[in-house]
Structures are given as C-alpha cells and as structure tokens.
C-alpha positions as CSV (number, residue, x, y, z in Angstrom):
1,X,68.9,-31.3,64.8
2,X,70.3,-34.3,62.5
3,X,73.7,-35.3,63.0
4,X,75.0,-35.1,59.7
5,X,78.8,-33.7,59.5
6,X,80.5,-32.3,56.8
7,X,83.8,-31.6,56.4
8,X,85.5,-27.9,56.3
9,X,88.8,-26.2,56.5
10,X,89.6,-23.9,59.4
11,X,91.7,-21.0,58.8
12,X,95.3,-23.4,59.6
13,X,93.8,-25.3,56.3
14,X,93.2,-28.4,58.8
15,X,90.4,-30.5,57.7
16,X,87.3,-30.5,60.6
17,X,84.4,-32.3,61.1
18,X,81.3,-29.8,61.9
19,X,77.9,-30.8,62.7
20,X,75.6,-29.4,60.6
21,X,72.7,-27.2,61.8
22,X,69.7,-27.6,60.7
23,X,66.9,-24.9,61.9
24,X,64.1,-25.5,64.3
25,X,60.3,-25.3,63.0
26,X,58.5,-22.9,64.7
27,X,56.3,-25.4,66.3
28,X,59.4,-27.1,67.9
29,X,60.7,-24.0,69.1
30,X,57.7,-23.1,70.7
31,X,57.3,-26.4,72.5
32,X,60.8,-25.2,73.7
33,X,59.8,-22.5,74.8
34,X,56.3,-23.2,76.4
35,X,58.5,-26.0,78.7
36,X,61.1,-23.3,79.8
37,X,58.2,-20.8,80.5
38,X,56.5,-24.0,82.7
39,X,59.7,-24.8,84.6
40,X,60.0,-21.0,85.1
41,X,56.7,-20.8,86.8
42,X,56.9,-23.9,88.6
43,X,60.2,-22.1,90.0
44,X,58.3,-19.3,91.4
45,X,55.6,-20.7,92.6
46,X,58.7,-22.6,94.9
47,X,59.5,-19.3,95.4
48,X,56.2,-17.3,96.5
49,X,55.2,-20.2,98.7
50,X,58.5,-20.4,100.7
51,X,58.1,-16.2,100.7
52,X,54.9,-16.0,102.3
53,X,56.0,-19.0,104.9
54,X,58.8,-17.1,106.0
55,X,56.1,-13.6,106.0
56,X,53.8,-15.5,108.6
57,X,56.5,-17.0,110.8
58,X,57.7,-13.4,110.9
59,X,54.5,-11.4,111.5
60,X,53.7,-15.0,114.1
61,X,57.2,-14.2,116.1
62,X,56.6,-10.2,116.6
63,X,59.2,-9.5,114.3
64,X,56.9,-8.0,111.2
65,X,55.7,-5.0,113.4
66,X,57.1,-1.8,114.0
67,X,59.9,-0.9,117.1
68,X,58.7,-2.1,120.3
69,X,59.7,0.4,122.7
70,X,60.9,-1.3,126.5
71,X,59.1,-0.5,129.1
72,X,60.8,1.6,131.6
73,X,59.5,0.8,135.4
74,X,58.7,4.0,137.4
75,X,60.8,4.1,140.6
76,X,58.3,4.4,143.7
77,X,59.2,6.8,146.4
78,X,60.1,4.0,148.7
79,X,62.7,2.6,146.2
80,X,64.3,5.7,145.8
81,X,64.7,6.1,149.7
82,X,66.3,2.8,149.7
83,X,68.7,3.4,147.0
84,X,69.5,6.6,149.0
85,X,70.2,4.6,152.3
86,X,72.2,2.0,150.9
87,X,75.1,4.8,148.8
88,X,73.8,4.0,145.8
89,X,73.4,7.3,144.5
C-alpha cells in the first residue's frame, strides 16, 4: 500500500482525508499468505508436542487406563470371630 491521500466528502459534506488503496499483486499476497500458513504450523506443532507430553505423563501416572477396581480383602474366619467378641457386629 502507498500512502497517498485524497480528499472526499462524507455524507455531513465535511471534507476527509482517506488513504488510498491500492491492491496487492498476487505474488505479495501469497507471500502473505505462505507466512500466516508458516506461523499457523509452527502453532501446532507447539500444540501436538505439548499434547502428546501431557499423553505420556498420563498413560506414565496410571491415569490413561481403564477403572481400576479396589481390592476388597477377604475376612478370615479368625477376624470375623474377633469382630464377634469384641460387639462389633
């Protein structure tokens, strides 16, 4: 774009200064565009590495598999009686 202004009314007949617009070759807009599609894919590649970090710390900490049921401790015969003797039941 060139800075070159020209002067124009607005609709309250008040004199304005407007840049003029002058269009983009085609090669300039797709330099533009090739740099936006870069910084977009530098962005996700951020993106993927910090996804799969967090994926391995999870499956690492036991939190990527599926319910883990607790174990529930059988009660010996022996226990029971106790419980028995003391009023616990």
């Amino acid at each position: 774009m060139t800075d070159e202004q020209t002067t124009t009314t607005d609709t309250g007949g008040k004199e304005v200064d407007k840049p003029v617009e002058t269009p983009m070759s085609i090669v300039d807009e797709a330099k533009k565009v090739r740099d936006e599609i870069r910084a977009e894919n530098d962005r996700r590649e951020t993106i993927l590495a910090n996804e799969q970090k967090l994926r391995a710390d999870e499956l690492l900490g036991g939190t990527g598999g599926g319910r883990v049921e607790p174990v529930i401790k059988e009660e010996t015969p022996k226990e029971y009686a106790e419980r028995v003797m003391a009023g616990k039941i």
